[in-house]
Residue frames as qw, qx, qy, qz and C-alpha x, y, z in Angstrom:
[[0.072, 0.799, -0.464, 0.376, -155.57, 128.05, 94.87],
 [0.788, 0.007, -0.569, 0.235, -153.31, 125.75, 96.40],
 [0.540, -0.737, -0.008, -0.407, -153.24, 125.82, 100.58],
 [0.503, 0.233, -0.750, 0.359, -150.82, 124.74, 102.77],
 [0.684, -0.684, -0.216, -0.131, -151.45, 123.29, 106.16],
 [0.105, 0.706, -0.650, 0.262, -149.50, 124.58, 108.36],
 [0.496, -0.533, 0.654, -0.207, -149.44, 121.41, 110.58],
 [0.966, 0.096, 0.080, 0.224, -148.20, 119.37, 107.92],
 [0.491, 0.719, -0.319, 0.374, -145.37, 121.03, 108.11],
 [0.751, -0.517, -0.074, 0.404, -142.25, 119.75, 110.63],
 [0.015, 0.945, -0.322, 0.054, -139.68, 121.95, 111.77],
 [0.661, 0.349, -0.614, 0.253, -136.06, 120.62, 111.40],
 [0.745, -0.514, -0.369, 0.211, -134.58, 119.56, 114.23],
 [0.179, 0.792, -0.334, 0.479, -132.62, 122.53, 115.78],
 [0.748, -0.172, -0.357, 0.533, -129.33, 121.84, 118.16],
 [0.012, 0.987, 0.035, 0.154, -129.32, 124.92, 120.31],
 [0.802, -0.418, 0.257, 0.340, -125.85, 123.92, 121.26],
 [0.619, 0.155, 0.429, 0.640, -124.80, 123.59, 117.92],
 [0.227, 0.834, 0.346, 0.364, -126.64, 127.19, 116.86],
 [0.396, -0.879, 0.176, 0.199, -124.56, 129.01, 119.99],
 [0.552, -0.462, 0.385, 0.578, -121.20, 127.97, 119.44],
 [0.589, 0.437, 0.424, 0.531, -121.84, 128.81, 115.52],
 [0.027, -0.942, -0.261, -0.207, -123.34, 132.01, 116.48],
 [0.537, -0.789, 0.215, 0.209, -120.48, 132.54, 119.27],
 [0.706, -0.323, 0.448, 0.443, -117.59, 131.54, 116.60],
 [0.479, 0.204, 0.533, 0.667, -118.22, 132.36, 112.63],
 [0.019, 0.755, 0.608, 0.244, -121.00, 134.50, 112.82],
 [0.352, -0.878, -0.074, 0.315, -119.62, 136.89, 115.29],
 [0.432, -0.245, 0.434, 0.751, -116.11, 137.25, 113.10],
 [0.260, 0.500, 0.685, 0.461, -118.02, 137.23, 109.80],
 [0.060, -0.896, -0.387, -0.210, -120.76, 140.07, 110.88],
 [0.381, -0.708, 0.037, 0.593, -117.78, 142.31, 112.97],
 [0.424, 0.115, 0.603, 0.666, -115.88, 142.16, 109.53],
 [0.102, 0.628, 0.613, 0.469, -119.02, 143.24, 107.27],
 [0.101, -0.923, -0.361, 0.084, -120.07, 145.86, 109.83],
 [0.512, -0.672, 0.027, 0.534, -116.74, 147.30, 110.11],
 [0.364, 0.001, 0.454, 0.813, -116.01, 147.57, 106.23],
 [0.093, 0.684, 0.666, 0.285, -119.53, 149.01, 105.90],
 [0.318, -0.883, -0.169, 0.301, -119.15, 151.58, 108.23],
 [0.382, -0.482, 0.321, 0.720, -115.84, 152.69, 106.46],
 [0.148, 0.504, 0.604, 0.599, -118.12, 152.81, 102.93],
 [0.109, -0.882, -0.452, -0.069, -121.07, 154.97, 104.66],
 [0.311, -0.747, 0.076, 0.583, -118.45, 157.38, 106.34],
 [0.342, -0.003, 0.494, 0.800, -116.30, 157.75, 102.86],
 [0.114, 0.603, 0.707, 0.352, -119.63, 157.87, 101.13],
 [0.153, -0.828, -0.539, 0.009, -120.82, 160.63, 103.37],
 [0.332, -0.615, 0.091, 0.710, -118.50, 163.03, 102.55],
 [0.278, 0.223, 0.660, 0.662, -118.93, 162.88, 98.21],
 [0.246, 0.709, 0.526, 0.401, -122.07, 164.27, 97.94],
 [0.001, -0.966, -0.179, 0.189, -121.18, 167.47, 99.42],
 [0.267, -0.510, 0.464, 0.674, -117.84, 167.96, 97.63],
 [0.358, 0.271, 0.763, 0.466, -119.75, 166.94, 94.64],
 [0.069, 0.896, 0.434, -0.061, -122.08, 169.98, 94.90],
 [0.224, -0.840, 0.164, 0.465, -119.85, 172.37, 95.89],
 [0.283, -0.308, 0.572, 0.705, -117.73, 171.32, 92.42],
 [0.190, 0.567, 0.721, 0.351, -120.89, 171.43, 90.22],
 [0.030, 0.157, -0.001, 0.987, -121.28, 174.89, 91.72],
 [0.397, -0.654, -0.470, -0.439, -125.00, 173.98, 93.21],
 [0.609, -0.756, -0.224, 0.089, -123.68, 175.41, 96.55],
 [0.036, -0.853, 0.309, -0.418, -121.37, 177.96, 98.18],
 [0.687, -0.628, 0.236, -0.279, -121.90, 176.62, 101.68],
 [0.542, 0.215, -0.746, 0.322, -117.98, 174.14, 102.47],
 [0.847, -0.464, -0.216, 0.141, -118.19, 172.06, 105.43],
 [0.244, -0.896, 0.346, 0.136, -116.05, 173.06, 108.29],
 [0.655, 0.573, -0.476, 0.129, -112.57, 171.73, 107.30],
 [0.088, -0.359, 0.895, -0.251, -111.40, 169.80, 110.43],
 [0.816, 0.143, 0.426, -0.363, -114.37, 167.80, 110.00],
 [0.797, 0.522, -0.154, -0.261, -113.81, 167.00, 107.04],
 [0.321, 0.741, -0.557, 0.192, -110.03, 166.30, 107.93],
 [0.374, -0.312, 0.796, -0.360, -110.38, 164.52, 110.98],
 [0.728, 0.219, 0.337, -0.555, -112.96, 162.30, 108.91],
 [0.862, 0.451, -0.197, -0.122, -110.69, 161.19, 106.65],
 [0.043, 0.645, -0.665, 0.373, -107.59, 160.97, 108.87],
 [0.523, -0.134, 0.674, -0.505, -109.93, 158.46, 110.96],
 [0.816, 0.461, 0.127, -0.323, -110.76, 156.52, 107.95],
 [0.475, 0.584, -0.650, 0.107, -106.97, 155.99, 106.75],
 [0.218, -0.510, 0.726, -0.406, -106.49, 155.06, 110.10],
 [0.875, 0.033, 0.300, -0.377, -109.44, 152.40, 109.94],
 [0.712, 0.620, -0.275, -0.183, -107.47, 151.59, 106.52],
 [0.094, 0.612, -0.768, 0.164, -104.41, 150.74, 108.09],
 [0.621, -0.186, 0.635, -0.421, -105.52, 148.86, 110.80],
 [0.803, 0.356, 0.063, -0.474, -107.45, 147.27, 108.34],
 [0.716, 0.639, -0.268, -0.081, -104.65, 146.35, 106.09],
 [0.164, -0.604, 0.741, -0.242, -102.07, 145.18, 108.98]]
């Protein structure tokens, strides 16, 4: 079984200069972006599987209905924004 030493191994040089301002400029736009469209997937998302019971008939029990309303009212709204 090949072994590796670890102290033949060099680390690159790293510019923490250059890693801030990347972090502080693309990284911060990029990852706001991603979290914000994710967060508008998980919220949609978390509303399907109980309207999907309730039309398969494995459940009675309906969420209240301004949740459900204000949850998707606040989700268009994300949409807009989104789309402006």
């Amino acid at each position: 079984m090949n072994k590796i030493k670890l102290s033949n191994l060099k680390m690159p040089d790293l510019d923490i200069q250059k890693f801030g301002d990347f972090c502080r400029t693309r990284l911060t736009v990029a990852t706001a972006d991603t979290i914000y469209w994710l967060s508008v997937i998980i919220l949609h998302a978390s509303t399907v599987p109980t309207l999907l019971a309730i039309m398969s008939g494995l459940t009675e029990k309906m969420p209240s209905i301004d949740l459900v309303l204000f949850t998707w009212a606040g989700l268009s709204l994300l949409f807009v924004r989104a789309d402006t």
